[in-house]
C-alpha positions, 0 to 999 in steps of 0.5 A: 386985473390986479397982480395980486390976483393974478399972482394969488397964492396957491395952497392945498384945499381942504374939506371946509372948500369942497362947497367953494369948490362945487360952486366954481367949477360948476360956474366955470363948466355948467350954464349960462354963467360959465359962456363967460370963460372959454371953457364952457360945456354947456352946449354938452353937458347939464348938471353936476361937473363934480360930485361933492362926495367924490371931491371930498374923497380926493382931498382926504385919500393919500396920493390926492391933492386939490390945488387952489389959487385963493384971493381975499379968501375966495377961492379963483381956480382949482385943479385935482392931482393924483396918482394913477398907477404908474402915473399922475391924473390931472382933472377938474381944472376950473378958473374962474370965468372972468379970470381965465387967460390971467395966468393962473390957470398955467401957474396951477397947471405947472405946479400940479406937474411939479407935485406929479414929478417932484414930490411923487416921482412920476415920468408921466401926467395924463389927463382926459379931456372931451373929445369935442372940446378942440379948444381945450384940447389945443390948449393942452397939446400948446403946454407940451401933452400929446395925444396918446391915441387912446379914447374912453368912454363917456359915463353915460348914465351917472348923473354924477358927471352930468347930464349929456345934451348929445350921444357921441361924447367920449374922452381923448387921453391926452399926456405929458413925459414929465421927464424931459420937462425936468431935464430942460 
């Protein structure tokens, strides 16, 4: 891969990306095309992984960011910030399938800890994360997020986070004192 990939420029998205975006995270998280990448719910989850009203409600309202990596004006990974009380809320987290483990993920993740600590003075970044997704949720504990003891429920019966293959999903709450990353 070339370094100008993995070095891609990360910028704010915008309501002209919302279709860009759709497409990558449902590739990253939905179907065949998304066993290329580790990241794949396809054996959980059909359907849709990200609302497109919803995204466009996450880019226009105050608190909110949408976190692109863009080469040659094709958008590679994305990942959606926001303030959550007295907290950051870090979700929708898709690298493309092809460029996962390229660095870019990390680099993402990192600078949306930034805007949470940062920008909107916030000690703490929580996330939630399926709960049969131990994978991704040893990637997560490797960049310093704990578990918080906390489970949520799956939003069984809206379609709008897709369709489940099994019924024992739920969410673990994972989250990262933002605080101590300052001071280190």
């Amino acid at each position: 891969m070339p370094a100008s990939i993995a070095n891609a420029p990360l910028r704010t998205a915008a309501l002209d990306d919302v279709t860009a975006l759709v497409e990558l995270v449902t590739r990253c998280y939905r179907g065949d095309s998304s066993r290329v990448g580790w990241t794949t719910e396809a054996d959980l989850l059909d359907g849709e992984r990200i609302d497109p009203a919803l995204l466009q409600a996450d880019i226009t309202r105050p608190f909110s960011r949408v976190v692109v990596a863009e080469h040659d004006q094709h958008i590679l990974a994305c990942a959606h910030v926001c303030r959550d009380g007295d907290a950051g809320y870090f979700g929708m987290f898709a690298v493309a399938p092809r460029l996962q483990n390229s660095g870019l993920g990390t680099r993402i993740l990192a600078e949306c800890e930034r805007i949470v600590a940062k920008e909107w003075q916030l000690p703490v970044l929580r996330m939630t994360v399926i709960e049969q997704r131990p994978e991704l949720i040893a990637y997560y504990l490797r960049r310093g997020y704990g578990r918080s003891g906390e489970f949520l429920p799956f939003p069984y019966g809206d379609p709008r986070f897709g369709l489940p293959k099994r019924d024992d999903l739920r969410f673990v709450v994972l989250h990262k004192d933002l605080r101590t990353e300052a001071t280190a």
